[in-house]
C-alpha positions as CSV (number, residue, x, y, z in Angstrom):
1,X,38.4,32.0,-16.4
2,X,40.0,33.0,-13.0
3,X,41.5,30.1,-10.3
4,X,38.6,31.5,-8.3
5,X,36.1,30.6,-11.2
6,X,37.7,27.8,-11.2
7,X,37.0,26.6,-7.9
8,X,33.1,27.6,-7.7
9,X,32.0,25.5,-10.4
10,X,32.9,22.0,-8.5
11,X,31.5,23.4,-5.2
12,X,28.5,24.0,-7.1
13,X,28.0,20.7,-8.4
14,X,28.9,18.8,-5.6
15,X,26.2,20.9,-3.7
16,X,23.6,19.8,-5.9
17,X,25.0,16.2,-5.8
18,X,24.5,16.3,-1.7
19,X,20.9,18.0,-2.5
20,X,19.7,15.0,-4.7
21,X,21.7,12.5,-2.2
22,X,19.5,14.4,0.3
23,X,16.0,14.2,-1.5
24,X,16.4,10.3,-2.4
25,X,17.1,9.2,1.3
26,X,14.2,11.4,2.2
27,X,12.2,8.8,-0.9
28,X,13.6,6.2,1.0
29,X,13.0,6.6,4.4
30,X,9.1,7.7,3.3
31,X,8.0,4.9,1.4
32,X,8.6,7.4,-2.0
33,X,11.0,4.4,-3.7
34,X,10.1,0.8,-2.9
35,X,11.5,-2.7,-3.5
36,X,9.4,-3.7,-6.4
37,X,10.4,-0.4,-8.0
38,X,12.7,0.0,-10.9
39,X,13.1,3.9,-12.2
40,X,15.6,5.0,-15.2
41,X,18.0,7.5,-13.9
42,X,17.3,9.9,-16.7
43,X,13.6,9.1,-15.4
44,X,14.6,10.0,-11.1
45,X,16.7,13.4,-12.9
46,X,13.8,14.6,-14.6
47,X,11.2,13.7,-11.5
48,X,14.0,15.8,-9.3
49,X,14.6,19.0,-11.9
50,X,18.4,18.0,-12.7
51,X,20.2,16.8,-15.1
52,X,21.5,13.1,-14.4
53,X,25.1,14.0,-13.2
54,X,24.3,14.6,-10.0
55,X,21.5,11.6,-9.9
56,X,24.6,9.1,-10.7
57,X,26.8,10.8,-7.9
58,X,24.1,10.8,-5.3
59,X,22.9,7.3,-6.6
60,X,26.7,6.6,-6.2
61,X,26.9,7.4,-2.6
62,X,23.7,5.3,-1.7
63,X,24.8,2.0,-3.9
64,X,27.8,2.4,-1.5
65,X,25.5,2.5,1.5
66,X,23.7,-0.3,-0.4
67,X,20.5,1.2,-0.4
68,X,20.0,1.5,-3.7
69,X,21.7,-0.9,-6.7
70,X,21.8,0.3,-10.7
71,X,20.9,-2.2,-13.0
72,X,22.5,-3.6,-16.1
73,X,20.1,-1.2,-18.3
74,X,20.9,1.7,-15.6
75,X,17.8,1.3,-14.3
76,X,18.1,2.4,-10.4
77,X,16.3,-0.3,-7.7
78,X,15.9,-0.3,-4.2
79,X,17.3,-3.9,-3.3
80,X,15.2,-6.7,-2.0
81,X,16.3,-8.0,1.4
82,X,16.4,-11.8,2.2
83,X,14.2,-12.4,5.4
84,X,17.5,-13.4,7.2
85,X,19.2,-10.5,6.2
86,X,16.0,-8.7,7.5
87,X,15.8,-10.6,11.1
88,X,19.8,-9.1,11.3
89,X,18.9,-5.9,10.6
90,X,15.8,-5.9,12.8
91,X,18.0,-7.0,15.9
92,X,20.4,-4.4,15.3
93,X,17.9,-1.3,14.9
94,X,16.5,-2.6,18.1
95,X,19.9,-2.4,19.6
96,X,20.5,1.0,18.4
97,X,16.6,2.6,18.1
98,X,16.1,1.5,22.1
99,X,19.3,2.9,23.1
100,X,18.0,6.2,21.3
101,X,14.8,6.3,23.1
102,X,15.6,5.7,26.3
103,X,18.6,8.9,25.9
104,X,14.9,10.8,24.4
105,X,13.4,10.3,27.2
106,X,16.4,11.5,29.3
107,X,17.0,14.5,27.5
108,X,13.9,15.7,25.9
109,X,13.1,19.5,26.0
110,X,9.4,20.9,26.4
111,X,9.5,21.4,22.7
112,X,10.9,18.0,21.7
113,X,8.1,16.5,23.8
114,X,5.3,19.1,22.4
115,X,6.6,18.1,18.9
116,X,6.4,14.6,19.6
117,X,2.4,14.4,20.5
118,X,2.0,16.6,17.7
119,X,4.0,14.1,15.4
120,X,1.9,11.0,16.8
121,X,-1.4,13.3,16.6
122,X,-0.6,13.5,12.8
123,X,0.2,9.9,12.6
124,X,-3.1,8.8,13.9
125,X,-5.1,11.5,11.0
126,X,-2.9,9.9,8.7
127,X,-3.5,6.6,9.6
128,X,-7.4,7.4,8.7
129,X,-6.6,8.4,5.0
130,X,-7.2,6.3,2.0
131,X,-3.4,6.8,0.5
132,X,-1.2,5.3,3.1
133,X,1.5,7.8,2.1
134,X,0.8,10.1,4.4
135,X,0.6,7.6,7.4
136,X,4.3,6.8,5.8
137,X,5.6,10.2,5.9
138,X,4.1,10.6,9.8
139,X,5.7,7.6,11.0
140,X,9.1,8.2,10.2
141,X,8.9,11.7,11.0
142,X,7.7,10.8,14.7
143,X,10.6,8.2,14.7
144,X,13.3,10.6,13.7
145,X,11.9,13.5,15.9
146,X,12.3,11.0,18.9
147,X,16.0,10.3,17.8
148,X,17.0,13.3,17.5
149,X,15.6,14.2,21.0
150,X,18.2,11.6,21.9
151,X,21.0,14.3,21.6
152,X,23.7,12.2,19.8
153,X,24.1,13.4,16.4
154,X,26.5,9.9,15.2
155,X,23.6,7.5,17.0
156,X,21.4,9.4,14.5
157,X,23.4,9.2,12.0
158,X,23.7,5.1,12.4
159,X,20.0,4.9,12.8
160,X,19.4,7.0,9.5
161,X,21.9,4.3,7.6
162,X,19.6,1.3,9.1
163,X,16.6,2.9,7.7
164,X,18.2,3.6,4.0
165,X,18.1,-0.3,3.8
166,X,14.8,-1.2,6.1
167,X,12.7,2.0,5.3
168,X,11.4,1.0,1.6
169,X,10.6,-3.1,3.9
170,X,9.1,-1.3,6.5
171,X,7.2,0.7,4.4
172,X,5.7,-2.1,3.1
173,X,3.7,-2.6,6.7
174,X,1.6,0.7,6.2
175,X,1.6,0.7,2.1
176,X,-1.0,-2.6,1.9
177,X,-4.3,-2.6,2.6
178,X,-4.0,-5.3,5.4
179,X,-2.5,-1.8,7.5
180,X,-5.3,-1.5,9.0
181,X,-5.2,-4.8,11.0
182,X,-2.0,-2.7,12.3
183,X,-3.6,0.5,12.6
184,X,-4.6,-0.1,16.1
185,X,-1.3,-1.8,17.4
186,X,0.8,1.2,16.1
187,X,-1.4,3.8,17.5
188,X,-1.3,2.3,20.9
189,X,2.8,1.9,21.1
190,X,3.5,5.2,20.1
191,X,1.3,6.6,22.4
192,X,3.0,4.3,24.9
193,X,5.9,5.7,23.5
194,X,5.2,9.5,24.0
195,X,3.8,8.8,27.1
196,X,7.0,7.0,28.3
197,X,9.1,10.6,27.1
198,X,6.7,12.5,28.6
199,X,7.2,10.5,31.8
200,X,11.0,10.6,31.6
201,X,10.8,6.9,31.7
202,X,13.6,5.5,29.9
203,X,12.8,1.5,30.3
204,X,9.2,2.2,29.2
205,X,10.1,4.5,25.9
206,X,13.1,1.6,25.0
207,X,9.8,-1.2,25.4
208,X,7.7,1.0,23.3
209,X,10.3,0.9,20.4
210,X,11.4,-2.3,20.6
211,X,7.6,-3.5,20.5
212,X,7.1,-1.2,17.6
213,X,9.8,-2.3,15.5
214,X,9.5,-5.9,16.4
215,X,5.8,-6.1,16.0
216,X,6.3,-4.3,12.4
217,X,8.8,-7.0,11.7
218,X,6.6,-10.0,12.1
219,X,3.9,-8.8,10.5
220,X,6.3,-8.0,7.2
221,X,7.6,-11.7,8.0
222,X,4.4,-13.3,8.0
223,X,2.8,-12.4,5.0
224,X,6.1,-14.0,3.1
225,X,6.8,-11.3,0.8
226,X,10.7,-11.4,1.5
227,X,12.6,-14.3,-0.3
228,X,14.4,-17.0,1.8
């Protein structure tokens, strides 16, 4: 073997490593891995296609980002979040999420804003469907579309870490059938919302997150499914 061949092989596995990291945040920001859940990692290589060396380095990287924990049997779980260490992490994704919208609706393009009623027009079909993964999926995909508009790659970047840990919780709003007592109440902010970008109203596209989040937030609080 050559020092070139030599080289290619741990390029090769790390890239698979960042493709599996990739693939479980995208579980965990879309409601794919949940608190309650407990999955072998021989079990999350085989659902993914690969063998489990790259599942334990991606895992790895998110038990570092504490989104995910391994469990004596090397079972991997999405932890469980107090409901004070859920009211902290609310406030903060407010702090961050609001700042986020109101740079969206600053900086928006045509095609930012065209992709954003076309994310919140897939939301509301979703909402109407009896798996509520789909509504899931939509949600955080109009979310993260609307960051991204924000132009700051590192306030995207923070927001994406907020989710890793509130995404599965959150989740938890749309994934019962009680959603549709919400159904209404998230279709009206993030039209607010859309309008607000649309507008190039900064104030009004911060309230509509901050509402959204918050709103979300209570309703996961009051039903008492987070332990003390």
């Amino acid at each position: 073997m050559t020092s070139q061949d030599k080289t290619i092989t741990p390029l090769r596995v790390a890239s698979l490593a960042s493709q599996v990291h990739d693939a479980l945040t995208e579980m965990l920001l879309s409601g794919e891995l949940r608190p309650d859940d407990r999955i072998p990692m021989r079990e999350l290589a085989e659902r993914l296609g690969v063998s489990v060396m790259p599942v334990r380095d991606a895992v790895a990287r998110l038990v570092a980002q504490q989104a995910l924990v391994v469990l004596p049997n090397r079972a991997v779980a999405v932890p469980l979040l107090t409901r004070g260490q859920f009211r902290d992490l609310t406030e903060v994704r407010v702090h961050n999420e609001t700042h986020a919208a109101a740079l969206a609706a600053r900086h928006a393009t045509p095609a930012q804003v065209a992709a954003l009623r076309q994310a919140d027009a897939a939301f509301a079909q979703a909402l109407g469907a009896p798996d509520a993964k789909p509504s899931v999926r939509a949600n955080k995909e109009l979310h993260f579309l609307l960051y991204e508009a924000a132009g700051s790659a590192v306030l995207v970047e923070v927001i994406r870490a907020l989710w890793l840990k509130a995404g599965p919780i959150i989740n938890l709003d749309l994934e019962q059938d009680t959603r549709r007592r919400r159904t209404a109440v998230s279709r009206a902010l993030h039209g607010q919302l859309v309008q607000a970008v649309e507008a190039r109203d900064p104030q009004a596209a911060a309230d509509a997150v901050e509402a959204d989040i918050r709103s979300a937030a209570e309703f996961i609080l009051s039903r008492d499914i987070l332990p003390a």
